[in-house]
N, C-alpha and C positions, 0 to 999 in steps of 0.2 A: 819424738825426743823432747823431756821435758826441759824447759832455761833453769841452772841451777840457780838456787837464791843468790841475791844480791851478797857478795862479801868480800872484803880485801885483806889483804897479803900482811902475814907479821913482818913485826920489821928485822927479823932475823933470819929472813928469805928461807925458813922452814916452810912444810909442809902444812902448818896449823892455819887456818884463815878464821877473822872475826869479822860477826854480822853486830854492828852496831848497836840495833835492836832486842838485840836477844838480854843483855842487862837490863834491860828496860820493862820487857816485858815478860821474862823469867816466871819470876813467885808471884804476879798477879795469876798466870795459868796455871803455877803448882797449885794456889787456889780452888782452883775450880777443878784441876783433877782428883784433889782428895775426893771430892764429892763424887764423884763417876768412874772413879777406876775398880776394878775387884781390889782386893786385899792379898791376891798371889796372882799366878800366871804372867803370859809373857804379851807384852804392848810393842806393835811393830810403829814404826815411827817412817810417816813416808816421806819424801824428799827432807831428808835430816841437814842439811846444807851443809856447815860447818862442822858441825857435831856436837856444838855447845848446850844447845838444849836438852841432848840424850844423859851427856854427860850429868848437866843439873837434875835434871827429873831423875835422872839412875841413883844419885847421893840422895834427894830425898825419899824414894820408894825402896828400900834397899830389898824389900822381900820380893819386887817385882822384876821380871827378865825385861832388859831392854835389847830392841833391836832395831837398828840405825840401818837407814837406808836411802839412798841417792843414785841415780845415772848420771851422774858425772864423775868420771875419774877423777880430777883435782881437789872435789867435796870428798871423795871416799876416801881419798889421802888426807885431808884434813882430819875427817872423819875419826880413822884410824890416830893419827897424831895426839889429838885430844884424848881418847879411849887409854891410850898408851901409857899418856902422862896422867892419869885420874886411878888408872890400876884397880877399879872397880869389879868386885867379880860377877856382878849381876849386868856388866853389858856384852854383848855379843859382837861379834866381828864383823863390821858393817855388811851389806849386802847389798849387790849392785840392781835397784830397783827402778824401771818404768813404768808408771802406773798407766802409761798407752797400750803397755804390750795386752795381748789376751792371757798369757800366762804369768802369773809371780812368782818367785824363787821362793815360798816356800806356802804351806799348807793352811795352817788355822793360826789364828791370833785370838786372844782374849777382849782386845779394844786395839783400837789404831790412831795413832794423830798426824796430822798434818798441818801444821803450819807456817802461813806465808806460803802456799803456793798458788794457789787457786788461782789469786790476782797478773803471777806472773807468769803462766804457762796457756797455751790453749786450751779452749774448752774441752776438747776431747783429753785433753788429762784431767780434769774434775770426773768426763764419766769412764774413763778408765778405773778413776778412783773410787767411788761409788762401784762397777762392776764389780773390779776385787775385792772389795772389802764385804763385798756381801757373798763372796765366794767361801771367807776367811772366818767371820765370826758367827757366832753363833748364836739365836734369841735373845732380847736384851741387852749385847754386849754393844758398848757405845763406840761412836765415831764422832772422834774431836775434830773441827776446822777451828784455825784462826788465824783473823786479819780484818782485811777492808772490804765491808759489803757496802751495799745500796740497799735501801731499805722504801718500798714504793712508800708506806704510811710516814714516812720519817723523815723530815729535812736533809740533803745529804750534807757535810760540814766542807766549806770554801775548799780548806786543802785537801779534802779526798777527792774533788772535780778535780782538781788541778794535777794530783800525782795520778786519777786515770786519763786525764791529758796526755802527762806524759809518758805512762805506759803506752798508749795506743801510739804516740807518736814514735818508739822503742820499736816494738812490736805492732802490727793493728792487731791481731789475733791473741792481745795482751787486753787487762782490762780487771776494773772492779766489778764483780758480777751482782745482781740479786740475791740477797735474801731467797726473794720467791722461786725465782728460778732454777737454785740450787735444791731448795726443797720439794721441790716436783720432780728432778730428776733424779732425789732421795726415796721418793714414791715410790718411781718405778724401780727401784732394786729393793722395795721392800724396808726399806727405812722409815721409820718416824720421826719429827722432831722433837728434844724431849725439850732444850733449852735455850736459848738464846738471850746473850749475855752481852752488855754493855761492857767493852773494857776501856783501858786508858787509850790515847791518842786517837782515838776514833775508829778503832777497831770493836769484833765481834768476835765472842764466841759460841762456834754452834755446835751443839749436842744433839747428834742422831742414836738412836737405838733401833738393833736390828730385832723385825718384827717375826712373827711365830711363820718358820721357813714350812712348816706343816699345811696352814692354810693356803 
């Protein structure tokens, strides 16, 4: 079971929950999606926490399907909540996803994002995520991560020791991972990486593309 993103409660004791973060770092990733999404088809969105970022990325992409997904009931109700109130018709009705499980609720995706989870879930949800996604897209289509890595050639910055301090001390099975290590075990499902991207607060974003499922 994946821990759903960090988020807390409107003060209207609705079903909507906000993630801090997501203002923040919104339209630096719509950024970098222009650059890496197709121009149609449909982006499954894994651990969608809140639903705040489906929602933003669905107003900016409007020719694109979105499709929001979380295993936590209280995110899917938020999920839902936010979808509701945006009235959007290019997003889809959340779907209850664990990127642990061997099966996913549904078939092919065009590209898929994730972010903010990697850090917060066990490992074995990065290669669940990785498994599926390579189940799902097809040559070339990308897979977005973002957040907080470790990078071996790179200083890591005070506050990212400190916030995987206290992740591990949360969780142990919690944690900022490698750069490298996620890219090797992008290897072996067949991923390449295409990009890797300095973004604000000491985060990262990584662009995997899936490689020719032929060879």
């Amino acid at each position: 079971m994946i821990h759903p993103k960090s988020f807390v409660s409107g003060s209207n004791g609705g079903a909507k929950r906000f993630a801090p973060a997501t203002r923040r770092n919104r339209d630096g990733i719509v950024d970098i999606l222009r650059e890496i999404l197709p121009s149609d088809g449909l982006v499954l969105e894994v651990a969608s926490g809140t639903g705040e970022h489906a929602v933003h990325f669905a107003h900016c992409f409007p020719a694109l399907g979105w499709q929001p997904s979380d295993p936590d009931p209280i995110a899917l109700a938020s999920i839902e909540a936010w979808c509701a109130e945006a009235g959007l018709p290019n997003i889809m009705t959340p779907i209850q996803l664990d990127a642990t499980n061997a099966t996913w609720p549904l078939t092919s995706a065009d590209s898929i994002l994730c972010i903010n989870m990697v850090h917060i879930s066990p490992w074995a949800a990065t290669v669940g995520l990785f498994r599926g996604a390579a189940s799902l897209l097809g040559p070339g289509a990308a897979l977005f991560l973002y957040g907080p890595y470790i990078q071996q050639s790179v200083p890591t910055a005070a506050s990212n020791l400190s916030f995987d301090a206290s992740l591990k001390n949360r969780d142990p099975a919690w944690g900022l991972r490698s750069v490298e290590e996620v890219a090797d075990l992008a290897a072996s499902y067949g991923f390449v990486v295409d990009k890797i991207i300095e973004m604000a607060a000491n985060n990262l974003s990584l662009v995997f593309r899936m490689g020719d499922k032929s060879i």
